[in-house]
Every structure is written in structure tokens, then in C-alpha cells.
N, C-alpha and C positions, 0 to 999 in steps of 0.2 A: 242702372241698366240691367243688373241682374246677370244672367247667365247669355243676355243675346251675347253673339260674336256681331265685332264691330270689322267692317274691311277696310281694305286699304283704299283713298280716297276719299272716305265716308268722313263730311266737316264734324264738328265736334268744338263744346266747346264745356269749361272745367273751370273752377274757382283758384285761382291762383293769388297769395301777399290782398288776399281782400277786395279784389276785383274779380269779373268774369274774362277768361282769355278764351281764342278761339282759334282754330286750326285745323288741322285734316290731319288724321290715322295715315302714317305711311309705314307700321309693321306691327305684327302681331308676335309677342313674345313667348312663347312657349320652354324656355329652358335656362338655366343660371348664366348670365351673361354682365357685362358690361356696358351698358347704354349710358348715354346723355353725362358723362360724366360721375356715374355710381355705378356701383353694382345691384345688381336685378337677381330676386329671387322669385321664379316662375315657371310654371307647369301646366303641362298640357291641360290640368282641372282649375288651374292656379293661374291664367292667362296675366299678361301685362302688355300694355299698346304704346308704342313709341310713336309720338306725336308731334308735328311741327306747328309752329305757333306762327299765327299767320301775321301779327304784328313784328317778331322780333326774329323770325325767321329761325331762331333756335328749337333745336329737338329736346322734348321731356319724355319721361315714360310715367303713366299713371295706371291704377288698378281699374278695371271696367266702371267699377261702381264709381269709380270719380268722374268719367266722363257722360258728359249729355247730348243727346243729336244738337244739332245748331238748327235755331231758328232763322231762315232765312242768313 
């Protein structure tokens, strides 16, 4: 995805354990924090998206370039 900004609600979906999973962007990470059980290292040029996965209901954070719009 490059450098587009992805927003919040925006489906999405990312390669996870060897499968495709699939969810919606519910935040855009801009700063050193704690998400999904790790620590995030991310910046305002450095973005990272906290993600809910719409099978298992759990939040990941992934880097842009790991996620993809969702098809349908």
C-alpha cells in the first residue's frame, strides 16, 4: 500500500500463520506504544494500524505495507 493512509473502518485484509485474515482498521498508530499485546514502534512517517480481525474478534497491529484493501 505504500505510503496511502488507511482510515478507521477501512476492511482490510493481511497474511497471517499462512492464511489470508480479514478485518477493519480501527486506529492509526503514530507514536511508541503498547498495542495488541507488544510493543509498537511508530511515527508520524513511520505509521502502524491496529486492526481487528473479523473472524477471531482479536486486535493486531501491522505495518501499512502488510495490509490490503479487502475484496468484497
Amino acid at each position: 500500500m505504500g505510503k496511502r493512509q488507511l482510515r478507521k473502518g477501512e476492511k482490510v485484509q493481511w497474511r497471517s500463520h499462512g492464511s489470508t485474515t480479514s478485518g477493519t482498521v480501527e486506529e492509526r498508530i503514530t507514536s511508541d506504544t503498547t498495542e495488541a499485546g507488544r510493543t509498537v514502534r511508530a511515527s508520524k512517517d513511520s505509521p502502524q494500524y491496529r486492526v481487528r480481525s473479523a473472524k477471531s474478534g482479536e486486535d493486531a497491529v501491522h505495518k501499512p505495507d502488510a495490509l490490503r484493501p479487502k475484496n468484497n
